[in-house]
C-alpha positions in Angstrom: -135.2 -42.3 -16.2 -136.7 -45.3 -14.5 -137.5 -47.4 -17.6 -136.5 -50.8 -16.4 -138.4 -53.5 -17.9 -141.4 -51.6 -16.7 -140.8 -49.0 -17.9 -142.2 -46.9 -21.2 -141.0 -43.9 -22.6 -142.0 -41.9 -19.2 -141.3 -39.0 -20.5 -142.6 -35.2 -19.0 -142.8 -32.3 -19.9 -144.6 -28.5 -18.1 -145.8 -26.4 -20.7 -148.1 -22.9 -19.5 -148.2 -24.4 -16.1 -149.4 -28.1 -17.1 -147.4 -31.4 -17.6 -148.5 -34.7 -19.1 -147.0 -38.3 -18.9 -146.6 -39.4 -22.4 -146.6 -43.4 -22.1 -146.4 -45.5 -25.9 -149.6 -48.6 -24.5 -149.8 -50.1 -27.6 -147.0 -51.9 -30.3 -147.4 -51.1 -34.1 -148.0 -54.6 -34.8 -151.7 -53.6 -33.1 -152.0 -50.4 -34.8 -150.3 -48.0 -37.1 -149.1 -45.7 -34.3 -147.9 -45.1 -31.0 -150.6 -44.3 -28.4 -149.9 -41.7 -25.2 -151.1 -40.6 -22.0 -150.0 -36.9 -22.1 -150.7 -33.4 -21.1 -147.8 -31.6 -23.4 -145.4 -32.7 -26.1 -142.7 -34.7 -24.9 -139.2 -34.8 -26.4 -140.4 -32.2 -29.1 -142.9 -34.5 -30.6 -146.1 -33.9 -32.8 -149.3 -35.6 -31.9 -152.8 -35.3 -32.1 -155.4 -35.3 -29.2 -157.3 -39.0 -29.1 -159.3 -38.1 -25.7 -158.9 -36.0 -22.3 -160.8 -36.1 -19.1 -160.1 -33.0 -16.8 -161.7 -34.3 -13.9 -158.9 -37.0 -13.4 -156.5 -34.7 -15.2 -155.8 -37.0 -18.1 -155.1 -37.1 -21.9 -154.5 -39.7 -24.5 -152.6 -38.4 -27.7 -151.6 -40.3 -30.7 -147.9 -39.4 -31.5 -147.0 -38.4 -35.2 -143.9 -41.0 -36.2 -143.4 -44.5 -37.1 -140.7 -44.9 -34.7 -140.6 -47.9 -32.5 -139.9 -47.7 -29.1 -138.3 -50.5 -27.4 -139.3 -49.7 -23.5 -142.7 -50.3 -23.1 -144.7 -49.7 -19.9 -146.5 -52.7 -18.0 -149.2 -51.3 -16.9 -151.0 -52.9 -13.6 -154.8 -54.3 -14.5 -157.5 -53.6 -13.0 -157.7 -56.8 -10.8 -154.3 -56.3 -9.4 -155.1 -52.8 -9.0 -157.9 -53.8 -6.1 -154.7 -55.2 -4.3 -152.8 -52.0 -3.5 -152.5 -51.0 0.0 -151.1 -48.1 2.2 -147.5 -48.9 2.6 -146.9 -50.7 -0.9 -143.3 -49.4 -1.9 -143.5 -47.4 -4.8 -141.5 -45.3 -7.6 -142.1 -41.8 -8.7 -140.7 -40.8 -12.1 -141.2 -37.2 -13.0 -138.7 -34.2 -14.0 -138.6 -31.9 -10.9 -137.8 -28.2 -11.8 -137.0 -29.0 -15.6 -134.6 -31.7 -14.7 -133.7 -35.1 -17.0 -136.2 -37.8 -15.7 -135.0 -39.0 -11.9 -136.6 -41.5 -9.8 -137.7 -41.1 -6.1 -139.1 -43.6 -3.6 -141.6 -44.2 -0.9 -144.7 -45.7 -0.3 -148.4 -45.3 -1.3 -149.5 -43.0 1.9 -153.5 -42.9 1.0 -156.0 -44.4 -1.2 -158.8 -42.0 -0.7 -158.3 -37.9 -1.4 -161.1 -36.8 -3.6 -160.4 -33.3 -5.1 -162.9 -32.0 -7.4 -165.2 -35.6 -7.5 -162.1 -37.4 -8.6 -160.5 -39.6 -6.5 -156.6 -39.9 -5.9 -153.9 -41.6 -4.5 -151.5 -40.2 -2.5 -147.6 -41.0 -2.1 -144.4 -40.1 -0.3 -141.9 -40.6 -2.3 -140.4 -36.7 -2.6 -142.1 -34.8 -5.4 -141.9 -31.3 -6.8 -143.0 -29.1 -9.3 -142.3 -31.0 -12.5 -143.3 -35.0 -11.8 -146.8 -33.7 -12.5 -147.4 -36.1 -15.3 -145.0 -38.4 -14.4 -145.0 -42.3 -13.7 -146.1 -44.0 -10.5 -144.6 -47.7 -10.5 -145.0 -50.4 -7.8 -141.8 -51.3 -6.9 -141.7 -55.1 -6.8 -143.6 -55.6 -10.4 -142.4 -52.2 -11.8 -146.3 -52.4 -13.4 -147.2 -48.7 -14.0 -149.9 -48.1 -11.2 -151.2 -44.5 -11.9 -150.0 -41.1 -13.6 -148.6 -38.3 -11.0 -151.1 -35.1 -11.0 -150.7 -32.9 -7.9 -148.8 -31.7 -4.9 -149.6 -30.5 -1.7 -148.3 -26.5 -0.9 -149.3 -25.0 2.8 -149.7 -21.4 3.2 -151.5 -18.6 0.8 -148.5 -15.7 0.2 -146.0 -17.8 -0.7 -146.9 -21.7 -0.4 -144.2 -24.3 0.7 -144.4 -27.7 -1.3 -144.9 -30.8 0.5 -143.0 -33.0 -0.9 -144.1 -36.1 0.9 -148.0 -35.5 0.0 -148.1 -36.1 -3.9 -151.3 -37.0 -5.2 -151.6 -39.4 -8.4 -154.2 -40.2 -10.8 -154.7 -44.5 -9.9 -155.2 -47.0 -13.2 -158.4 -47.6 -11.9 -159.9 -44.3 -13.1 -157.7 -44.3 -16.1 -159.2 -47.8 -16.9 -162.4 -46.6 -16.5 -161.9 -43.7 -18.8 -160.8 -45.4 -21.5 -163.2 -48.1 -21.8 -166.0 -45.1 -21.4 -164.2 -44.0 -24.6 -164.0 -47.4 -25.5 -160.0 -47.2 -26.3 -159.3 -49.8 -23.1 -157.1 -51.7 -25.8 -154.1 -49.4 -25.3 -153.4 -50.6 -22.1 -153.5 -54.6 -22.9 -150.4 -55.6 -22.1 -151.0 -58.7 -24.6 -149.4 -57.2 -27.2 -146.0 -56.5 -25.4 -142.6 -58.8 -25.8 -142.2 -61.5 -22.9 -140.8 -59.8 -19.8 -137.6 -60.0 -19.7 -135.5 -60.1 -15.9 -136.3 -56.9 -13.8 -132.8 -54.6 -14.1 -131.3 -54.0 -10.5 -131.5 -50.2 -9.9 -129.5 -50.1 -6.9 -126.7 -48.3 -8.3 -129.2 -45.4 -8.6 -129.4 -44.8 -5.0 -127.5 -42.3 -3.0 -124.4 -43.6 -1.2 -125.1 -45.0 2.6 -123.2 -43.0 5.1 -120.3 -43.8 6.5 
């Protein structure tokens, strides 16, 4: 799981066809619990529904434990947000098929695919069934950028994926959510430890060929 110093508890999970990101945005020296983005119950755990928009395919839930979590997500504000362009490196981390969290890489493809009267942002770092809920990270700040939602498929009997052609829910609209439900405090990043030295992740890549 790509938790670096970015990183949170990016944890997924599909559950009757839908996964959520669970993402702790807040320490319990703010408030007496953990707070998640999430579509299912992550790593078995209990936890109430705070909010959910469907239109950008988001929940928040409030987990049930008094466990504190040492990886904490950085998540990108809004200002920095407005600076993301096409061909800004990225990471995807999601669970594919049901597997442990792996990361993927590639580059924000698209800023402007509105499904629904939501607006998303594409990538192509290779995505399948299973990152849906997952992180998006920039790749030089490792500053969570957006929550993974859909996938392209082509074809009607039996659609192939795209794996190239992922489509993620931006901060942007999740900023916007929250401070509509006026929780916008979960994602101050205020409240997290000083940021330590980003961890080199190149011995997660595959080997160069020979």
């Amino acid at each position: 799981m790509l938790t670096c110093e970015v990183g949170e508890l990016a944890q997924a999970a599909a559950v009757a066809g839908h996964a959520f990101f669970s993402w702790a945005c807040v320490t319990s020296r703010v408030i007496p619990h953990w707070f998640f983005f999430a579509r299912a119950l992550a790593g078995g755990w209990r936890c109430d529904i705070v909010s959910h928009d469907p239109k950008i395919d988001t929940a928040l839930l409030k987990l049930r434990t008094t466990r504190t979590f040492k990886n904490l997500a950085r998540v990108i504000s809004r200002q920095a947000a407005t600076k993301i362009r096409v061909w800004d490196s990225i990471y995807a981390v999601g669970c594919p098929l049901g597997n442990d969290p792996i990361p993927s890489q590639g580059e924000v493809s698209s800023l402007k695919n509105e499904i629904n009267g939501a607006n998303y942002w594409m990538i192509n770092a290779p995505t399948y069934f299973g990152n849906s809920g997952g992180g998006v990270y920039l790749a030089g700040s490792r500053e969570l950028a957006g929550v993974f939602s859909k996938i392209y498929t082509h074809g009607r009997g039996n659609p192939v994926v795209i794996p190239h052609m992922g489509l993620f829910t931006p901060m942007p609209a999740i900023h916007d959510w929250l401070e509509r439900e006026k929780l916008g405090f979960v994602v101050n990043n205020s409240t997290l430890p000083p940021r330590g030295p980003i961890t080199n992740i190149d011995h997660l890549a595959a080997p160069s060929p020979r």
